[in-house]
N, C-alpha and C positions, 0 to 999 in steps of 0.2 A: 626456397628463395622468394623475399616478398618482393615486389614490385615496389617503385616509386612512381610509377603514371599509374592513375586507375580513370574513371569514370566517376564513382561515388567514394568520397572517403567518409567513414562513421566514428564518430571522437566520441568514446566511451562504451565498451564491451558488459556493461551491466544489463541485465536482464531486460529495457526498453532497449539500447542499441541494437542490441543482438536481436530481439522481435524487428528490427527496423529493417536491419542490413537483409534477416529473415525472408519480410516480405518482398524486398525489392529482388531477391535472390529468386524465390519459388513464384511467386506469383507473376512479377515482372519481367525474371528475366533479364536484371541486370546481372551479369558474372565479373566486369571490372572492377568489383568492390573489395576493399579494402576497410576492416575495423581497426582502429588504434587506442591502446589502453595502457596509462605508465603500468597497471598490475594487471594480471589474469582474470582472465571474465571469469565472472558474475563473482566475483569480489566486492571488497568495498561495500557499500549503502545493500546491494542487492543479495550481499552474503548474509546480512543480517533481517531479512526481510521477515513478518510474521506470518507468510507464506498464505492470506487468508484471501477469500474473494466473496464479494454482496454483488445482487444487481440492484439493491433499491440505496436511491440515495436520495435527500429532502428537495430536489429540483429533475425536473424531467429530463433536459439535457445530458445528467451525470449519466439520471439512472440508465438513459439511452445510451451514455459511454459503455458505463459496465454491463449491460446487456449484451451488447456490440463484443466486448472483451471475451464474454463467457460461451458467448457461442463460435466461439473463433477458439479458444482452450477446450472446448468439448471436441470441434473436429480435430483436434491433436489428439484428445484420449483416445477418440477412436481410432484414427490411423497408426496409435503407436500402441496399444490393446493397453491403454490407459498407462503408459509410463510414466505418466506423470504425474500419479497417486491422488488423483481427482477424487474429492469425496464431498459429501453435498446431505452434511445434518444440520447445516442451516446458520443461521445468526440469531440469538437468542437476547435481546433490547429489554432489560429491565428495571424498573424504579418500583418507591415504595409509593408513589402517587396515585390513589385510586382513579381520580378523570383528570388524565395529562394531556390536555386540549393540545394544547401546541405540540405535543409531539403525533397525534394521531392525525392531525392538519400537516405538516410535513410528512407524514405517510401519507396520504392523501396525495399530498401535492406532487412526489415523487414517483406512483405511480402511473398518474393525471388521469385519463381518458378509459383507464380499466382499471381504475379502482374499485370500481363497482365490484369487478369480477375478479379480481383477485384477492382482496381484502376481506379477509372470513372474521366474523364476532361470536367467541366464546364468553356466552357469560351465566354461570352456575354450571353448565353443562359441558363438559368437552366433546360432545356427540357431534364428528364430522372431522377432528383434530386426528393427525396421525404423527404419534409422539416419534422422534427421529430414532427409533431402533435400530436402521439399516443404515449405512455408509452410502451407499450407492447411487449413484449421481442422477442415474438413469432414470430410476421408477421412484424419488422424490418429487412432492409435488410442487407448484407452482405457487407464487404469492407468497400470502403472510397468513399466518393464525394469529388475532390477537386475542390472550389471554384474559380476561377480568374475573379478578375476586382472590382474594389469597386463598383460602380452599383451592379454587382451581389451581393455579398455579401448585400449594402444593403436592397436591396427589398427582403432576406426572414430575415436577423437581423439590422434591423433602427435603434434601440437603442443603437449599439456596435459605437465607433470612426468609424467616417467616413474616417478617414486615413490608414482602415484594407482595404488590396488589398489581402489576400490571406488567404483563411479558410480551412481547413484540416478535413472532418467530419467523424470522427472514427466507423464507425456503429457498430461493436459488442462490442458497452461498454454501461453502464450505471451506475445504482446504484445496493446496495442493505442493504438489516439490515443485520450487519457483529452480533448484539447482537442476534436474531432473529436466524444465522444459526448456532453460536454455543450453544444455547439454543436445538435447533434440533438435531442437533449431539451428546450434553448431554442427549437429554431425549432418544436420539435411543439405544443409548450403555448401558446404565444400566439396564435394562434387562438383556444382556446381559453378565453380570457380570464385566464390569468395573466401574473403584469407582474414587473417588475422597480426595484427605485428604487435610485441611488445614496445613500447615507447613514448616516451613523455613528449606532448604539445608544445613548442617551443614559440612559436608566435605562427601568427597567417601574415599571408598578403597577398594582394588582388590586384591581377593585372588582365589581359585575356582569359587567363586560368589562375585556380588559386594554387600557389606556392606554399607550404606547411614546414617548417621546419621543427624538425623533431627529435629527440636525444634517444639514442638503442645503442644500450651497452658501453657510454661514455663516448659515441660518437657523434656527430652530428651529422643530420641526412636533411634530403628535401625531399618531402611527397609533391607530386604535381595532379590536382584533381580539379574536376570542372563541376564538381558540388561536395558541399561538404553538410553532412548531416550532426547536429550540434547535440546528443543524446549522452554530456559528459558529467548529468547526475548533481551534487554539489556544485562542482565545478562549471557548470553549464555557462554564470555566470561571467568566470574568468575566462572563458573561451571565446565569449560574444566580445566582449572589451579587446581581444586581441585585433579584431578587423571593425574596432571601431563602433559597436553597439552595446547599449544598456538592454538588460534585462529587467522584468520586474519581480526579482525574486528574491527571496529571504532563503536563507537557512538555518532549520532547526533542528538540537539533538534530541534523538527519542531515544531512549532508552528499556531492555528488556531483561527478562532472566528466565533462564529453564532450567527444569532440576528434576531429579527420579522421584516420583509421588510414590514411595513405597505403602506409604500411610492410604494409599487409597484415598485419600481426601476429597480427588474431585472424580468423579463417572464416567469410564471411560468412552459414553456412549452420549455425553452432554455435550450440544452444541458449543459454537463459539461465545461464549458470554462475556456480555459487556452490563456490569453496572453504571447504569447513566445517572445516577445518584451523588452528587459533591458529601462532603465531610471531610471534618475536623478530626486530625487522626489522632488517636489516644496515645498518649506518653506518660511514661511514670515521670518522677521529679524531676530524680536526676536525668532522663533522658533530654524533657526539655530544659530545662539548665546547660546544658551540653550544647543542643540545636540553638538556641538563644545566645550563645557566646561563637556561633559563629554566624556571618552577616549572610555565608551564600545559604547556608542551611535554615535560615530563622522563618522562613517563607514557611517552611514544613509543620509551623508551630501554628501556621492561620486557616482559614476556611478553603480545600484544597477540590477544585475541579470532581466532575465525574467520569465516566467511561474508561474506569478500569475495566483489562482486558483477562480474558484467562481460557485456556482449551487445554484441552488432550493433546498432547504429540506422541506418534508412533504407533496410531491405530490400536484397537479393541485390545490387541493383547500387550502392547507396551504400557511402557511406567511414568514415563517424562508428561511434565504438564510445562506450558508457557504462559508468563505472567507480561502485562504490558499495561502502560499507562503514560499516554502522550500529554505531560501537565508542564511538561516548558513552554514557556514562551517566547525564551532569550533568545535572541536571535547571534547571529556571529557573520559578518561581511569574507573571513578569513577562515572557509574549511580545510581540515588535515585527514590525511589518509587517518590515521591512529589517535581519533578523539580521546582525551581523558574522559573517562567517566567517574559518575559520583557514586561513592563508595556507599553513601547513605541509601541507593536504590533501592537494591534488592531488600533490606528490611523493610523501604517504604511501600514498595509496592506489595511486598504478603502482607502489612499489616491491613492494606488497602482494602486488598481482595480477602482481606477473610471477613469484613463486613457481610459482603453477600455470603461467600463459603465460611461459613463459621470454625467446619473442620479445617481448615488452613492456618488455623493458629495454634495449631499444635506444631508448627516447624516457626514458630515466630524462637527466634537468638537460637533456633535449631537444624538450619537450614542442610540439607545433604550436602556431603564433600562434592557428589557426582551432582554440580550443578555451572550453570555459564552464565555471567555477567556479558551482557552485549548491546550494542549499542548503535545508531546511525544517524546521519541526516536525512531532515524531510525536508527538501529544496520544494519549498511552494509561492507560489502569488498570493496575493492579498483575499482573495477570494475562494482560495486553495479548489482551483480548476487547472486543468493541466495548461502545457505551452504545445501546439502541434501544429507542422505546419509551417508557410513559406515564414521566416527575418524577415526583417526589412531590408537587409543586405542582400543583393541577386544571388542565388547560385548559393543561398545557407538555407537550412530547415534545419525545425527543430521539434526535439523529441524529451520535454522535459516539464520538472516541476510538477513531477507525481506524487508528492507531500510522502502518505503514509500508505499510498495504494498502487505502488510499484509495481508487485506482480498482480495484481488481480487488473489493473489497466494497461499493460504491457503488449499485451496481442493486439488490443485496437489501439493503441498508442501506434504500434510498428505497422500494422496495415494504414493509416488513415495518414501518416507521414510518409507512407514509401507513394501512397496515392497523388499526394500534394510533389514528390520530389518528380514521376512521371507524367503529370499532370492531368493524371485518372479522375475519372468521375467519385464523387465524396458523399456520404448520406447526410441531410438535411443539416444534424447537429453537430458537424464537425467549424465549420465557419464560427460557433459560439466556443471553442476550444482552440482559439486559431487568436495569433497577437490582434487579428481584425478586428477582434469584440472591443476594444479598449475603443475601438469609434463610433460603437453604439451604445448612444449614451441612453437609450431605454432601460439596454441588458443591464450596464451597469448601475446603474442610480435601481434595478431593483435587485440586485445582486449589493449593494449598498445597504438596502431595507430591511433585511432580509436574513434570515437564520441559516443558510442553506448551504452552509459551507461543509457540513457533512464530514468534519474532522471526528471520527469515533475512536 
């Protein structure tokens, strides 16, 4: 039996919610809580998530986010003897640009004050480089390897284009099961005394306490809560509008696909790889005659972004690989639970990814049955930094506009907004992730300047 009075009501069960309701539960102390989601957690946007995590991102602040995030998921592995398939072979950043000033200046700038020591340079030699043979989170090391010289690069990845002259190896990233850690997080807090209700948001309203009416099972109810935490993903935007607040958020669909690599194509033991390389993707005639006769498709036919994505899923001894590549820009004021997606993806993005993997064009118009088209929103800001932390309206927080880095920002997303809803002490860089930044006009005119939005 759920309650209609709580203490803290959490609007949206996807995988930040549930990190939120999480901390306020274990760490805090609050048991009055209450999460509400029209569908089943960690559904939606967080069902489709590419389950990965980096700590370095091109601005200090992030990387301080996600540093914050991964050592807050490490004490989960431990305390739950790693259920949450914690693995750590790295992020693997490659182009065919022999001296990519600006991107080793944003490595630089993202690490800031221990660049020095963490930023290792391989050049003709890999003598110090320890190629990711192990999974294991534990005894990976720290920093980056950067790779220089195609030679190098080839003799520890042969199967990448031979035209990659520069690799970027991210060490404290890897994977993990984002369904697996809010699974964990749901079974710790209930004890606890936080619940969960199925139910659709039906408007707010603020009077002493806020009043929530909500639709469960065609009926209508009222929650009575004296804070409401605004973690409802997409949606985040439509829920500030209900008691009277804009948000500054876009939404956008990204789109992915997995399939069984029986072909062995890609190494079960290769990092996460992202070609940061744009091109023009190769069509026969008729194909683009086809893309060209239609107006959403003809975009496909011109000079097309980089940072196609592609890994391993299912550890050393499975088959599935995941392909991604985040190149919309459309935006949409109007998200739906059940996006259409474009049918043209999945061929565009193997064709994408076999640039770099060349073997992956052997499944190009061959794609396995055992494969999934999937897809989501990346709710972000203009400067795709998250939102954390008090509204403007009293008595709301919010836990959102994690763009494409949902679970791997999720843990310090849900600590640093249960912080701000108990009014706990906050680490330095949370106020720059907080709606506060928007009135400093420093941050932003060089967050304006600036390259560092770290969409990969």
């Amino acid at each position: 039996m759920k309650t209609n009075d709580v203490e803290i009501l959490v609007i949206g069960a996807g995988i930040v919610g549930i990190a939120t309701a999480y901390y306020l539960a274990t760490e805090h102390k609050r048991s009055r809580l209450l999460i509400v989601d029209e569908g089943q957690p960690m559904a939606l946007t967080s069902a489709q998530s590419g389950e990965n995590y980096r700590n370095w991102w091109p601005h200090p602040t992030m990387a301080d986010f996600t540093n914050h995030s991964t050592d807050l998921m490490e004490q989960i592995a431990h305390a739950s003897d790693n259920r949450i398939h914690m693995t750590r072979r790295g992020y693997l950043l490659v182009t065919r640009d022999e001296k990519p000033e600006e991107l080793l200046q944003q490595l630089h700038a993202g690490y800031g004050d221990a660049a020095a020591r963490l930023i290792r340079l391989h050049e003709g030699s890999s003598r110090g480089y320890v190629p990711p043979h192990s999974a294991d989170w534990q005894t990976a090391p720290d920093g980056v390897d950067v790779l220089l010289g195609r030679d190098l690069i080839r003799a520890h990845y042969p199967a990448f284009d031979h035209e990659v002259a520069t690799a970027l190896h991210i060490r404290r990233a890897g994977d993990i099961s984002g369904q697996q850690l809010g699974q964990y997080m749901l079974e710790s807090m209930r004890p606890l005394g936080a619940q969960f209700q199925q139910a659709k948001v039906l408007g707010i309203a603020k009077a002493d306490r806020f009043a929530v009416d909500v639709l469960v099972g065609g009926a209508t109810q009222t929650i009575n809560a004296d804070i409401i935490v605004n973690a409802a993903g997409p949606f985040a935007a439509h829920v500030a509008a209900m008691h009277g607040e804009d948000l500054p958020i876009v939404n956008v669909l990204q789109q992915k696909i997995a399939f069984a690599d029986r072909n062995r194509a890609v190494d079960r033991r290769m990092p996460f790889a992202i070609d940061l390389d744009g091109q023009t993707l190769a069509w026969t005639d008729d194909e683009r005659e086809a893309l060209a006769a239609a107006p959403e498709f003809a975009r496909l036919l011109q000079p097309m972004p980089g940072s196609i994505h592609c890994r391993p899923d299912g550890g050393d001894h499975g088959e599935w690989i995941k392909l991604g590549w985040a190149f919309n820009t459309e935006t949409t004021t109007a998200p739906v639970r059940e996006p259409e997606l474009n049918p043209y993806f999945p061929e565009v993005v193997l064709r994408a990814a076999s640039r770099l993997q060349p073997r992956l064009a052997h499944y190009l118009g061959a794609l396995p049955r055992d494969r999934v088209h999937y897809g989501g929103y990346y709710p972000m800001t203009k400067e795709n930094w998250p939102l954390i932390g008090a509204a403007k309206t009293p008595g709301v927080f919010l836990a959102t506009a994690l763009s494409g880095y949902g679970t791997m920002g999720a843990c310090a997303t849900g600590d640093l907004c249960a912080r701000a809803v108990v009014a706990a002490p906050v680490p330095a860089f949370a106020h720059s992730l907080s709606l506060a930044r928007y009135e400093d006009k420093a941050l932003m005119d060089e967050l304006e300047a600036s390259a560092s939005r770290g969409l990969l």
